[in-house]
N, C-alpha and C positions, 0 to 999 in steps of 0.2 A: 614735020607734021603741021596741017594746017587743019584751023577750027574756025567753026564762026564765032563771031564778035559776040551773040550770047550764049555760047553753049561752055559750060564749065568744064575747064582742062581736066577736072577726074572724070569725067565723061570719055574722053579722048583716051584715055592709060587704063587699060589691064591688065598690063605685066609690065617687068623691067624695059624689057625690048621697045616697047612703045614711050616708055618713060623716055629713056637714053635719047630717042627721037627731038626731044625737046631744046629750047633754047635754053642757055643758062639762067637768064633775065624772067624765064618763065618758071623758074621754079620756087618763088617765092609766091607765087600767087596759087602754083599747085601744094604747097604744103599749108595754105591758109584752108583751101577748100579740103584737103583732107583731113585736118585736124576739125573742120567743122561738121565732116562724116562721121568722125571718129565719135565725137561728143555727142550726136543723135544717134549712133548704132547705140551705145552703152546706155543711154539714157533709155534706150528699148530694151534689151537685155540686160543690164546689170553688169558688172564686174569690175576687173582691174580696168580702172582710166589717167588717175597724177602719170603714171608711168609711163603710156602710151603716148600720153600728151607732149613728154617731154622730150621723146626722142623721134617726132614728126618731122625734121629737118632731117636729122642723121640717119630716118632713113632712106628719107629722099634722095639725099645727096651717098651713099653706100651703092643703093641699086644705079645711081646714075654715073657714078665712075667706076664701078667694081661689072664684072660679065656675069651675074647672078642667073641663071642658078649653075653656072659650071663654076664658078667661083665660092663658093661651100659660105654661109654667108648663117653662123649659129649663135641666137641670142640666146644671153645665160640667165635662168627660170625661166624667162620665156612669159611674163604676164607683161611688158613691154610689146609685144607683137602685134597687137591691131596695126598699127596703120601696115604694117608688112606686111598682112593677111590681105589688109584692101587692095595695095599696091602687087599682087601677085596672085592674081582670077581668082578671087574671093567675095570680094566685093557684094558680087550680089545672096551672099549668103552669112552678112557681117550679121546681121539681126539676131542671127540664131546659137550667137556663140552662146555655151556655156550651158544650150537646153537640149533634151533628150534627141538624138540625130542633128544636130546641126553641129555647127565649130568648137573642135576644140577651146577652151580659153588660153591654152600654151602652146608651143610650134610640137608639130607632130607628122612625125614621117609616112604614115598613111595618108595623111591628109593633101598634101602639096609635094613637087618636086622643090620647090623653094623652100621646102623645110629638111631639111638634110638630116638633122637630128633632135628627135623630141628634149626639151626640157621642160623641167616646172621644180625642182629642186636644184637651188644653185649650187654653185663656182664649178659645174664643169663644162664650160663651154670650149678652156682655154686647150685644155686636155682632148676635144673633141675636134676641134679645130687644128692642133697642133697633127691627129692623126689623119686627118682629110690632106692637109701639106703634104705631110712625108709621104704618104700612099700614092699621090699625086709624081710628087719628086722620083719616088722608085719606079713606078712604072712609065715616066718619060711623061706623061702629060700637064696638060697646060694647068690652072686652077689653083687658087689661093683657096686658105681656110684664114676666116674671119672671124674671130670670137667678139662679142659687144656685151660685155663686163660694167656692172656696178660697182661702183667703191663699196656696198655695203658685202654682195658676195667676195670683194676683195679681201675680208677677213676672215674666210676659210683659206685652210692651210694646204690644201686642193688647187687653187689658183697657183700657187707657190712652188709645188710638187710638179705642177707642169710649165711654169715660166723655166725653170731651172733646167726640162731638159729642151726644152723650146729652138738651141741655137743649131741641133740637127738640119731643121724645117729649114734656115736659110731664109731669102725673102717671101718666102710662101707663105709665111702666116702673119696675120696682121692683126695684132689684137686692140682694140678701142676699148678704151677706159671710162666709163661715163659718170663722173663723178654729178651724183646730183644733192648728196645730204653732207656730206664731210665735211666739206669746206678743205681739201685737203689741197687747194690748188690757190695760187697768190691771186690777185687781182686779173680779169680777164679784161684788156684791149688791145686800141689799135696797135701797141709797141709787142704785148704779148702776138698777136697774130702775124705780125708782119715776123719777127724772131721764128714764129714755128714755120711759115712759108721757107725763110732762108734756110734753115735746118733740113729742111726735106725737100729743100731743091738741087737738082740734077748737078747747078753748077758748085753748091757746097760738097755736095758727096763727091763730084769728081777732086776735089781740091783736097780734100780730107782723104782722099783716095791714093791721091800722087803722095800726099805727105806722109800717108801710112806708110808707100812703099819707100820712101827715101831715109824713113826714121831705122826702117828693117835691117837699112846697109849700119847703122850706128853700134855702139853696144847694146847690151842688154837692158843693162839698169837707165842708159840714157831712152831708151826704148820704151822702157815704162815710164819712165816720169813723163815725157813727154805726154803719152796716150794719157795718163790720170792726170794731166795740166787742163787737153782738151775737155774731158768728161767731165772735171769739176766745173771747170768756165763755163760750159755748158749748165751744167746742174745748177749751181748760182744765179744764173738769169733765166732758167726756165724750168727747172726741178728734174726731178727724174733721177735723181742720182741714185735710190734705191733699182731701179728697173733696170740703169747699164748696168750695176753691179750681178745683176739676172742673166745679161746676157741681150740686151732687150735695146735697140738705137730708138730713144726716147725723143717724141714732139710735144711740143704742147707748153703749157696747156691753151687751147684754142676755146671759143664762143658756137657751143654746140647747136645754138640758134640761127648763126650769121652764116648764112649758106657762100657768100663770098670767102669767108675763111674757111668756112670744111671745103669746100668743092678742091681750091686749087693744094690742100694739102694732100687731100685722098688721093687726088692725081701725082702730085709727086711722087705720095706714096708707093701708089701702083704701077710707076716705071721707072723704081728705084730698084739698083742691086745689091742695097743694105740690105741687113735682115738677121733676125725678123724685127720687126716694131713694134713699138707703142704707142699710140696717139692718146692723148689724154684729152677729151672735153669736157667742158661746163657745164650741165643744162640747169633746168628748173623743171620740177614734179610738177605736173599742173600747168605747164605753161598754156596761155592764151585763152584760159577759163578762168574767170577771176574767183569762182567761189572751190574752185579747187586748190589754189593759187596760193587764196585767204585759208584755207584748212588745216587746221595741226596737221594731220596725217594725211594734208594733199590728196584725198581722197584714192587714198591708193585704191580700196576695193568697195566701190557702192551696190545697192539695191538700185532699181528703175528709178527716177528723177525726172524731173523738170527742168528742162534745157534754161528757159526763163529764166525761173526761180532761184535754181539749184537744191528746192528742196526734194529729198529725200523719198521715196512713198514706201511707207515702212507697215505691215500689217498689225491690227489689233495689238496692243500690248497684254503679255503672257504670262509665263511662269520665268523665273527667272534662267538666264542664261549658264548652261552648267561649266564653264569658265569663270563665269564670274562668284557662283556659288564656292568653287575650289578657292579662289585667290580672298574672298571675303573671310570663310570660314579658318585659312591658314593663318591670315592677317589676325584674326581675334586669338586665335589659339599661340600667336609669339606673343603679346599681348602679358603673356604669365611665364611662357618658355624661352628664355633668352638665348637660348642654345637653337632657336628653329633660323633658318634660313632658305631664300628660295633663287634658284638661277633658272636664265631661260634664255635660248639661245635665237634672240634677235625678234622672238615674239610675244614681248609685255603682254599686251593688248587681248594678243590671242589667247594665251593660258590664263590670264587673269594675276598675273605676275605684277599686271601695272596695280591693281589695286593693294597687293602686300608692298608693293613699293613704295607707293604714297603713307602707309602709317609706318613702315622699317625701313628709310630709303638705304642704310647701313647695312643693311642687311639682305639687299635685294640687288643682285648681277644678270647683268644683260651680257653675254659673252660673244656677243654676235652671232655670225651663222658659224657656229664653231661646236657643233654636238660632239663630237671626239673631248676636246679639251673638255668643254660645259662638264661630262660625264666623270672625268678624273679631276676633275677640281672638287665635282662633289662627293668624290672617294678619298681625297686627301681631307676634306674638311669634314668628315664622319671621322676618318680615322684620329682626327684630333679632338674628337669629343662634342661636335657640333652634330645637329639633326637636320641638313640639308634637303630641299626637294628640289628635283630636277624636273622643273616640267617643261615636256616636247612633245611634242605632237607625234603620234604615234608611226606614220612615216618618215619623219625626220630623224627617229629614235633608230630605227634602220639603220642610219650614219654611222652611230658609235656604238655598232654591235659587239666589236671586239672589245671597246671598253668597259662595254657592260658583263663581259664575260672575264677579263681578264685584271680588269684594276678593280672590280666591284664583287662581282660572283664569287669567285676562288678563293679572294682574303675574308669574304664575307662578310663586308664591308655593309653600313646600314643605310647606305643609300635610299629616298623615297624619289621612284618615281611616279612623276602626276601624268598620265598620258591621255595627252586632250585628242580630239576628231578621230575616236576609236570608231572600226566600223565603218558601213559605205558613209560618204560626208556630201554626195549632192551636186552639185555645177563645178566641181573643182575635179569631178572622176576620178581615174583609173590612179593618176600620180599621188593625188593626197591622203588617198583613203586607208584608214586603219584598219586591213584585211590579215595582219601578218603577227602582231605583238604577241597574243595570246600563246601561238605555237613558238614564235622563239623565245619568252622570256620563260616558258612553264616548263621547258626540255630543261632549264639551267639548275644544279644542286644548288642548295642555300636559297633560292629564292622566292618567294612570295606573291600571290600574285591575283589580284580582287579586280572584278568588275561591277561598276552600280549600275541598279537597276533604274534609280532614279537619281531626284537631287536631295531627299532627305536622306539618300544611302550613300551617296556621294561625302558629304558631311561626316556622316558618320566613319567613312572610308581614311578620311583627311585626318581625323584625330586617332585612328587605329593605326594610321603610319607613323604617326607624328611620336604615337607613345611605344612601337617596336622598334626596340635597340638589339635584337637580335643578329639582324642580316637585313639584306636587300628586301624590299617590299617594292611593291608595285599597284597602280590601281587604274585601272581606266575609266574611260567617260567618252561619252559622244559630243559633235558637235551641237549645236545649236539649244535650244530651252528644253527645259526640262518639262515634266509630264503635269506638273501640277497638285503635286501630294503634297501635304504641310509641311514646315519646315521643323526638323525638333528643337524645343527649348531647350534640350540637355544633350548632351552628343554622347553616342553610346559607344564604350570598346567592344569593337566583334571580338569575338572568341576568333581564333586561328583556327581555318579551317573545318568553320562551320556554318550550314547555308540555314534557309528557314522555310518553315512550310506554310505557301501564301493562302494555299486551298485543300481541302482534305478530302479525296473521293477512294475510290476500290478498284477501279478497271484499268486507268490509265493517266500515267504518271508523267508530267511534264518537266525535265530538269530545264531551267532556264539560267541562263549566264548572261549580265547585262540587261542592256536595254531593249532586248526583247519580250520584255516582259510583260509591258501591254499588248502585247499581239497574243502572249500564250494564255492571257487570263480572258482575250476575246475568243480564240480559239477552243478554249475550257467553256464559255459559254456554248460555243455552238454544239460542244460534245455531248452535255451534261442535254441539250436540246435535243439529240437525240436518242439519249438513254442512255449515255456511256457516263458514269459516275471518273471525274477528273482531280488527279491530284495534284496541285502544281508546287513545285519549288525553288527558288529563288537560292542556286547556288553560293553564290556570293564568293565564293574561291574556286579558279581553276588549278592553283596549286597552293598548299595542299589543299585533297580531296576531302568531301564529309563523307569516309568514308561507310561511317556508319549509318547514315543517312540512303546513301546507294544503296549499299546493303538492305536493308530495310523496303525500302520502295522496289526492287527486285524480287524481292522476295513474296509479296502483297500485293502486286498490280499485274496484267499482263501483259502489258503494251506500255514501255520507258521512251521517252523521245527525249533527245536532249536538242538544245537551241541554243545557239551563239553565233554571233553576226562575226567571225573568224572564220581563218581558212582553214582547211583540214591540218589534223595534230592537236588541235587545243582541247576543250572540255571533251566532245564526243571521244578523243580519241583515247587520251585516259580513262575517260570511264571503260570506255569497252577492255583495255587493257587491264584496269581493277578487275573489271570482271571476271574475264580469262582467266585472271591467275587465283581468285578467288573460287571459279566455279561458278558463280552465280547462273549462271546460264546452263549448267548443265541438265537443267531439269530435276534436281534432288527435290525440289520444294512440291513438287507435284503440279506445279505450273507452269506450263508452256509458255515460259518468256520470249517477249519479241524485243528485240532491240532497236529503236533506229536512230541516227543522230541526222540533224538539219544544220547545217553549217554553210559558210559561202563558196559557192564553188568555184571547180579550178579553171579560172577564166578572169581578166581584167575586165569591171563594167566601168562603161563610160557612162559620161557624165548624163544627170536626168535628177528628176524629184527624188528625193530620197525615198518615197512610198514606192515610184514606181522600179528603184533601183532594188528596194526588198522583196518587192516583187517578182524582178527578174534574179533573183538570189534565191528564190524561193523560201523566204523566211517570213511572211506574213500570216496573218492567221488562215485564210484559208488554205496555203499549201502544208500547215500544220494539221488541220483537223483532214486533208487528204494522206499525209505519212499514215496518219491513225487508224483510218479505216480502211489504206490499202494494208496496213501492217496485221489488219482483224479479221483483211477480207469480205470487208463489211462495202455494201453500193452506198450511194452520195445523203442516204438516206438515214443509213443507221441499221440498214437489215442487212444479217448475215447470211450472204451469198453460197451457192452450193459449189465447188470445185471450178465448176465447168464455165460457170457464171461468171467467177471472179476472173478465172483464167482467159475468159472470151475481151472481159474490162480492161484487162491489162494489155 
């Protein structure tokens, strides 16, 4: 492929195919120009960038030796993936990652043939990859599955589970290690790269090949020592010795940046009859952006910036961050309880974990991405008398469902979990969002389970865990800042399983759970606007129920809505179950109760504004003050319609 002298080679590339076209010499100057796309897409949109940044070379050099997309090509979480998004006819639609109708911010299978399989929760890339091989392998076809793994998802035990049965796949799968935070890799140069060249080329394998079969005629035991002579010597000058022990013919570790060193291994790689592999490289988060580069946190995930500058353009400052309200208020309350502790698997920052960390660093574990273990460490250290909080993010929490039912639930165990980005969460979509907690933790016996409606409930939620040595508790919260209520001077114990009445009317009763509760008491004004006297309440437990509470407002109102930013099974669906079994509903009280409940429906929303995400959820106030008055048969007005009327509106 020929270009002119000034038209910039990512001009020239919209897919692999056109890549491949390239000169080797040229593709140093193409992963400059993408890496400097990369930096003004994000700096336009927002999002994950250290990551991207750092794997611009490796992905250059993957689509330029590897037949992508027949060659299954799945990077693990997947916020790594811009420059693979540019590099595979996306390009002109990099702008709009992460906002309502544009790109996903993770690889995703609707989206591209180059994305074979969605991620955005890690360590399973290897497991995915591993079954693209063997599916490959069985049905005769051609096609490697390539997993492109972090050292930091390397500490789920998921990675692990599928290295182990890995040696099926043969050389079909090819996993790349991209060590960018560990340091778990010796010194990376020319002696390291020239070693891994030798190691994965044609004429070491065939030699290592003849000597395998000549060792075969010997005995047994000379048979092994031999093979663990090679594998240590090996291991000794270039690591890996963990990975053959997997099953796994280890390279590396090589210079993730020096496209002269990836190019000619990949290639070996890819017309080797070893298998499967490991390649291990180097990079750096951030690379080739200095103020990414200079970052604690390498800027793994920013707002819009200034390419220039690198500063930041952050809106109005607010109420505070309800992350940070949990990890503030846990922090003051070990403070006097030496028995409190907090674990968080692999996200301080985000739970607010870093700030108890900094006044209790003793008392504060980061367990990596490891929510399985995270969850039974904090069932063994309740059982020894400690008050543990586990806080995850409510789709991560997903992970160690079974732990949470079987090493926590059943012994009834006093586990506190803190479960942050409850609820739709905004530019992160369908994968991160807290849609699912409420209905799985509120089916479980022993357990407990509160959501705030703000952040002085929040507070108050923190210390009513801290002080329940019962059994399991649980409490959620939403992403981002809170509403802007004061904060209390004195932290209140809720009573278990008792909500509170925010507003007091006669017609129609609002049960609210969470953070919908600014939309119900907007809702409640439009009601009250049109004649309709609103009662609202402020659940504060989906399990247990107030049950006295339901009772009550069922019996006094005619129209109950309940509201919670969950999927069907949570608050709505126990109450209506209270109900049933209570009668409520049968009409004894002489009023013809309506029931509805507004919950999120059953459908993945992707990503967009969280106003407009509620919206398509139908959980904001005016599709509440619409349940109401279809549920009254009342038009958009507040006047009650005659049969024929409402039924023509419907």
């Amino acid at each position: 492929m020929t270009s002119k002298p000034d038209t910039p080679l990512l001009d020239t590339v919209n897919n692999p195919a056109q890549l491949r076209e390239l000169k080797a010499e040229q593709l140093r100057q193409l992963s400059d120009e993408l890496r400097e796309e990369m930096i003004d897409a994000v700096s336009v949109s927002g999002g994950h960038l250290g990551s991207g940044l750092g794997v611009v070379e490796l992905t250059v050099a993957i689509h330029y030796v590897f037949n992508t997309p027949d060659d299954k090509l799945v990077w693990d979480v997947g916020h790594q993936c811009y420059p693979h998004k540019i590099l595979t006819e996306r390009r002109d639609r990099i702008r709009t990652l992460r906002s309502g109708g544009g790109l996903s911010g993770f690889t995703k299978r609707a989206e591209s043939e180059y994305d074979p399989f969605g991620a955005a929760h890690s360590s399973t890339s290897i497991s995915a990859a591993l079954g693209f091989a063997v599916a490959n392998k069985l049905k005769g076809e051609p096609g490697r599955g390539i997993a492109v793994i972090g050292d930091g998802a390397m500490s789920a035990g998921m990675a692990y589970e599928a290295m182990n049965n890995a040696a099926q796949a043969g050389n079909r799968l090819v996993v790349i290690l991209n060590d960018n935070d560990m340091s778990i890799a010796p010194p990376v140069g020319g002696l390291s790269a020239y070693l891994a060249r030798m190691v994965s080329s044609s004429e070491y394998l065939g030699l290592r090949s003849l000597a395998s079969r000549a060792v075969k005629k010997m005995s047994r035991r000379m048979h092994e020592a031999i093979g663990k002579a090679e594998e240590y010597t090996r291991g000794m000058v270039t690591g890996g010795t963990l990975f053959e022990e997997l099953g796994f013919y280890y390279v590396g570790p090589i210079d993730g940046h020096n496209l002269d060193h990836l190019i000619p291994v990949l290639e070996n790689v890819r017309d080797t009859s070893e298998g499967p592999v490991l390649i291990h490289v180097v990079t750096t988060k951030g690379k080739g952006y200095k103020y990414a580069e200079e970052s604690a946190d390498k800027y793994h995930g920013v707002p819009k910036f200034d390419v220039v500058t690198g500063e930041k353009k952050k809106g109005a400052a607010g109420p505070p961050a309800y992350q940070n309200v949990f990890g503030d208020t846990l922090a003051k309350l070990a403070e006097t309880d030496e028995r409190i502790c907090a674990i968080t698997a692999a996200m301080p920052s985000g739970t607010g974990v870093d700030r108890f960390a900094t006044a209790h660093p003793t008392r504060s574990f980061d367990v990596g991405i490891a929510e399985q273990h995270g969850v039974t460490f904090a069932a063994g250290l309740a059982a020894q008398g400690m008050r543990p909080f586990a806080a995850i993010y409510s789709t991560f929490l997903q992970r160690a469902y079974d732990q949470v039912v079987h090493d926590v639930a059943i012994q009834n165990l006093p586990v506190r979990f803190a479960i942050d980005r409850a609820g739709l969460v905004g530019a992160d979509g369908a994968t991160h969002a807290g849609s699912f907690d409420i209905t799985y933790l509120a089916t479980l016996p022993n357990m407990v389970v509160m959501a705030a409606a703000d952040e002085a409930e929040l507070a108050h939620m923190t210390y009513t865990a801290a002080e329940y040595d019962e059994g399991p508790i649980a409490f959620r919260y939403p992403r981002g800042n809170g509403v802007g209520v004061p904060m209390p001077e004195t932290l209140e114990k809720l009573e278990i399983g008792k909500g509170r009445i925010v507003r007091d009317g006669t017609k129609v009763a609002i049960l609210s759970l969470g953070a919908r509760l600014e939309e119900a008491k907007k809702a409640a004004d439009q009601l009250e606007a049109k004649g309709l006297s609103t009662t609202i309440a402020d659940m504060r437990f989906a399990k247990p129920l107030d049950e006295d509470l339901i009772a009550k407002l069922m019996r006094t109102h005619e129209v109950v809505v309940t509201v919670e930013e969950g999927a069907i099974g949570g608050l709505g669906a126990h109450v209506l179950t209270y109900a049933s079994d209570e009668g409520l509903t049968d009409g004894d009280s002489g009023t013809a109760l309506k029931v509805r409940t507004l919950r999120l429906p059953d459908t993945f929303i992707d990503q967009d504004s969280p106003d407009k995400q509620y919206d398509e959820a139908g959980l904001n106030a005016p599709q509440i003050v619409d349940c109401v008055l279809k549920a009254l048969k009342h038009n958009s007005a507040g006047v009650a319609e005659s049969e024929a009327e409402a039924g023509a509106r419907a």
